[in-house]
Steps between C-alpha positions, in 0.01 A plus 500: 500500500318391206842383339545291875142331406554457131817283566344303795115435238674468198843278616379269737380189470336267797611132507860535276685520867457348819210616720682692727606739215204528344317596827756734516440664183114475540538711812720754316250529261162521671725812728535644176174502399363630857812757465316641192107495672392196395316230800686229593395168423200356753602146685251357273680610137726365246780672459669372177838717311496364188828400282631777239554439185909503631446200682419318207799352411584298780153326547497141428244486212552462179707698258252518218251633805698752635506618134101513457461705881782731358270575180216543765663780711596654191160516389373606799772779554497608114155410370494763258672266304193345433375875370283496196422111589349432785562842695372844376553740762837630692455248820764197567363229756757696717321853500255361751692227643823632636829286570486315210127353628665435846482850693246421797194763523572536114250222430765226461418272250658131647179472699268428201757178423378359831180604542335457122330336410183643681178665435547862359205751563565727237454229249295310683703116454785338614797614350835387463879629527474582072184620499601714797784604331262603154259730750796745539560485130145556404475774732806655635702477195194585292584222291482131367615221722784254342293179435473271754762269506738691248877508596444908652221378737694189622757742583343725700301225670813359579648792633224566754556143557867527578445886766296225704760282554446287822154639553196202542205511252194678650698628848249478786672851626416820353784624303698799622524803274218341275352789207488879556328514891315862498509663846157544638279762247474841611121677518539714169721480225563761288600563184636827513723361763613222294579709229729706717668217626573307164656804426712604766588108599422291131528720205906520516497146388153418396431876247269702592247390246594144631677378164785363700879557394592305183834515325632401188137252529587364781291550815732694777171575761178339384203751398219501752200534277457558194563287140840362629345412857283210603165436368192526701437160635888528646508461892697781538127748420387391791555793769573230762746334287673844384500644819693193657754457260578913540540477862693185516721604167458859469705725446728246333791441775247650772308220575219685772640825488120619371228558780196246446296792370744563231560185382103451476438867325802409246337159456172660441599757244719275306157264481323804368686533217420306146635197387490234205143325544476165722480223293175341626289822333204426335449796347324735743674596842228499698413100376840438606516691802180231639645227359863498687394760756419243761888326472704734382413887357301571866833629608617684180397805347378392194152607399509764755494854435831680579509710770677818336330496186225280502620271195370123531766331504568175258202586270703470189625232299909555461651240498878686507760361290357160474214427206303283674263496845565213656753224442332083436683425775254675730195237530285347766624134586226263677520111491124438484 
């Protein structure tokens, strides 16, 4: 079944036949998704497959374009390319974003070319598509953002650009299969629980430590915490965040197959665990707990006490394989 969805999410494209077909295949591919647990979509939402990187060839752009949103998926797909230079962990932009960015309840990433620029919370100014882009760099890949403008962002951008093919700009309709959606919170979570079920469901892929699988330095299964894993201002350490993209992507190829109390104790216990520091410390993780508490680390762990041992979590200043804290990209923009 997941090979059934794969083809239909990651083949299709909406507007490169007549209607009739492409209603067709939109229907075949929201039954897949139901098939597998997921909602269908609400009267009110935009359903949108976007083109794979297949159906390049035969759009009716330019050649030396096609050539710059090939360079983008291949960033996006292999970013460890960019290891040692503006990524220094084991993540590629696809360990969180499945399907090549296009994989709905896998936070596709085509809705932030239609919907950015807009105000951001957890940096509290509008940002745009680039600067988007440089958040997931700064804090997923634990790393430096290409410079704005620079031939590797204009690629990416453009390859967002290109998955949202025949969307408008800022869609009235909510988007369907938007981020990681967590299923409703259960009463306790617990980390005992968690632990069991990384390692009976997770640690196959993930190590039990949570170092990942790497080969020959190249990331097979990305680590989960840990020096090689996300820093802490990353979405993914925030229990809500975690917990949706486990249910909705968990077990990989068993998309739902984890009760909602699972996916939330796994998502718990892998946010208890420690993790290169978030680039917005100032030093003392209490300060920076009150500081980005109210937008963003109120639904982390960090600065808590763990549950098993008691360890406050993030009150250290690693930094993992990178030598610096936080990247110049990261600054507050304001046009007063």
């Amino acid at each position: 079944m997941m090979r059934k969805l794969s083809s239909l999410a990651l083949t299709a494209a909406v507007g490169c036949s007549p209607m009739a077909h492409a209603d067709e295949r939109t229907e075949q591919f929201i039954q897949s998704l139901t098939e597998l647990g997921f909602p269908a979509p609400k009267d009110n939402e935009l359903v949108h497959i976007p083109p794979g990187i297949d159906k390049l060839e035969d759009a009716e752009i330019h050649p030396e374009l096609k050539r710059v949103i090939r360079h983008g998926h291949d960033l996006f797909t292999n970013t460890q390319q960019l290891r040692g230079k503006n990524v220094f962990n084991g993540m590629h932009c696809s360990s969180c974003h499945l399907g090549d960015g296009r994989m709905p309840f896998s936070a596709p990433t085509w809705p932030a070319a239609v919907t950015l620029p807009d105000f951001r919370g957890k940096n509290g100014h509008v940002n745009n598509l680039e600067e988007r882009i440089a958040g997931c760099f700064s804090f997923s890949m634990n790393g430096k953002p290409p410079e704005y403008g620079s031939d590797d962002m204009l690629a990416l951008a453009a390859y967002h650009r290109w998955m949202a093919s025949g969307v408008p700009m800022y869609p009235k309709q909510p988007i369907y299969g938007r981020g990681y959606p967590a299923p409703e919170r259960p009463k306790e979570l617990s980390y005992a629980r968690g632990k069991d079920a990384f390692e009976q469901n997770c640690a196959i892929c993930h190590g039990a430590d949570g170092s990942g699988l790497q080969r020959d330095g190249k990331t097979i299964f990305p680590a989960t915490w840990g020096d090689l894993s996300n820093n802490w201002g990353a979405g993914m350490v925030r229990v809500f965040t975690a917990a949706g993209f486990i249910k909705n992507n968990m077990p990989l190829g068993q998309p739902n197959s984890l009760s909602d109390q699972e996916a939330w104790d796994i998502a718990y216990y892998i946010s208890s665990q420690e993790r290169p520091q978030d680039p917005r410390y100032t030093g003392d993780v209490a300060d920076t707990l009150e500081r980005y508490g109210p937008t963003f680390h109120r639904h982390s762990m960090y600065g808590q006490k763990r549950e098993s041992d008691g360890h406050l979590l993030g009150d250290h200043a690693n930094t993992g394989e990178k030598g610096f804290l936080k990247p110049d990209t990261l600054r507050p923009r304001t046009f007063e």
